[in-house]
C-alpha positions in Angstrom: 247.3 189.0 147.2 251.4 188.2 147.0 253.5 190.9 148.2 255.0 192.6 144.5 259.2 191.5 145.1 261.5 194.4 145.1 262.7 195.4 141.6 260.6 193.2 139.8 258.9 195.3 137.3 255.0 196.0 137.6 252.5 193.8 135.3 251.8 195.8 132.0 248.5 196.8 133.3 249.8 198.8 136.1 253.1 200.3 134.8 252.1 203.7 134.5 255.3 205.1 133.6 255.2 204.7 129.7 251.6 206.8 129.9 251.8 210.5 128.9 251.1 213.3 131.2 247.6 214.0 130.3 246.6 210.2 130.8 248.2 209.9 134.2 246.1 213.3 135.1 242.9 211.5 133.5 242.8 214.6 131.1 240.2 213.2 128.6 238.5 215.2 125.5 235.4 217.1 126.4 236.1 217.9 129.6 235.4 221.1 131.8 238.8 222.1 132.9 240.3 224.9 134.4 243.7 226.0 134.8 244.8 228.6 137.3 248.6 229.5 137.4 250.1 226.6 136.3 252.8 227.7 133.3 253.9 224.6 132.0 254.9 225.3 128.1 254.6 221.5 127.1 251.8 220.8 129.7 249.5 223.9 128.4 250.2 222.8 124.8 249.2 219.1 125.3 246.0 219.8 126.9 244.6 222.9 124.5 245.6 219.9 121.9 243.5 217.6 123.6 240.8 220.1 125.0 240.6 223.3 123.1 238.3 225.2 125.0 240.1 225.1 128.6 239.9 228.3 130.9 242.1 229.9 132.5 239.8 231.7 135.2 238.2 230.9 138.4 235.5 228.5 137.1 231.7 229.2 137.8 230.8 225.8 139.0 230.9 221.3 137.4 234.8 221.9 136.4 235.8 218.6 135.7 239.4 219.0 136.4 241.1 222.0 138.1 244.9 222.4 138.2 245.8 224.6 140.9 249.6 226.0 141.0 250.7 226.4 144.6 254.4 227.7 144.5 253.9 229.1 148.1 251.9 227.5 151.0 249.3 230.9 150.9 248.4 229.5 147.6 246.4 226.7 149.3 244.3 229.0 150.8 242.4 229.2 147.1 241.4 225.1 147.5 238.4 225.6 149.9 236.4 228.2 147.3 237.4 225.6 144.6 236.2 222.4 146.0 232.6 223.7 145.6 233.8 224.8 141.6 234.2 221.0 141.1 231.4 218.5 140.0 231.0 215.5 142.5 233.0 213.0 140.6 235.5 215.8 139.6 238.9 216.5 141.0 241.2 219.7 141.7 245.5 218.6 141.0 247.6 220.9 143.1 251.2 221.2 141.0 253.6 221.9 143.8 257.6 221.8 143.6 259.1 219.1 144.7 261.6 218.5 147.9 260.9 222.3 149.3 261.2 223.3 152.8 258.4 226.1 151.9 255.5 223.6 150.4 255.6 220.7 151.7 253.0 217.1 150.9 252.0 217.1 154.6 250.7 221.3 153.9 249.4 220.3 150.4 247.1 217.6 152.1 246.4 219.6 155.0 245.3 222.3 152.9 243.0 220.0 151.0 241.1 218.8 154.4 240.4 221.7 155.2 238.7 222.0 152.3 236.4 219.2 153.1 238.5 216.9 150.3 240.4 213.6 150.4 244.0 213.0 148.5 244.2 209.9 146.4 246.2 210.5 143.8 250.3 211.7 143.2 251.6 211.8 139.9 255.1 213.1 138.6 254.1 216.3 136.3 257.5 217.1 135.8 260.9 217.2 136.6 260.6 219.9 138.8 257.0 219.6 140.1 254.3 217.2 141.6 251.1 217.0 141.6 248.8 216.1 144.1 244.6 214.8 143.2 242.4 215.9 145.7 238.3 214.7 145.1 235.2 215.1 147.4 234.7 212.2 149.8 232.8 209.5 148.6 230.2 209.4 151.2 229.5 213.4 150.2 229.1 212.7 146.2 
């Protein structure tokens, strides 16, 4: 595969950053999803646009998608009860701020090995905040 030249721009296909939020978060209709402290005005309107019935409570079990807010590295302590709220193929996003001293990537991931999850996704959720996917390990699903 040829090595992608700086600055040249990705192929259509892959150039993410004309998507909105919701599609980069694979938010899709119909989903189970659950959000726990995350207070994004725009964000929280797009998705009860997109799927009405969201909850904003600890979910009982098969979420599809959890967002987790995690303004302080305690926070992360909620991931390990969580990753058993979450369907095999499902996925908890941990919105953290961005360039903190306090929360850093390194205790995000950390936090989600310990609960027994893997990190392959980052996305941008805003200007202020990232988020980071977490999903059970292929050879558990």
């Amino acid at each position: 595969m040829p090595h992608k030249a700086a600055g040249k721009p990705r192929p259509p296909e892959r150039d993410y950053s004309h998507r909105a939020l919701l599609d980069k978060l694979g938010v899709k209709s119909g989903q189970r999803i659950c959000v726990l402290g995350v207070e994004d005005a725009s964000f929280l309107q797009e998705l009860a646009a997109r799927v009405p019935d969201f909850v904003r409570e600890m979910p009982a079990k098969d979420a599809d998608l959890i967002f987790l807010a995690a303004e302080e590295v305690k926070t992360l302590a909620r991931m390990k009860p969580l990753a058993g709220a979450i369907q095999k193929a499902g996925a908890i996003w941990v919105v953290y701020p961005k360039g903190q001293k306090h929360i850093r990537e390194v205790d995000v991931i950390a936090a989600g090995r310990s609960a027994g999850l893997t990190d392959n996704k980052v996305c941008c959720f805003s200007e202020t905040h990232t988020a980071l996917r977490f999903v059970i390990p292929l050879a558990r699903r």
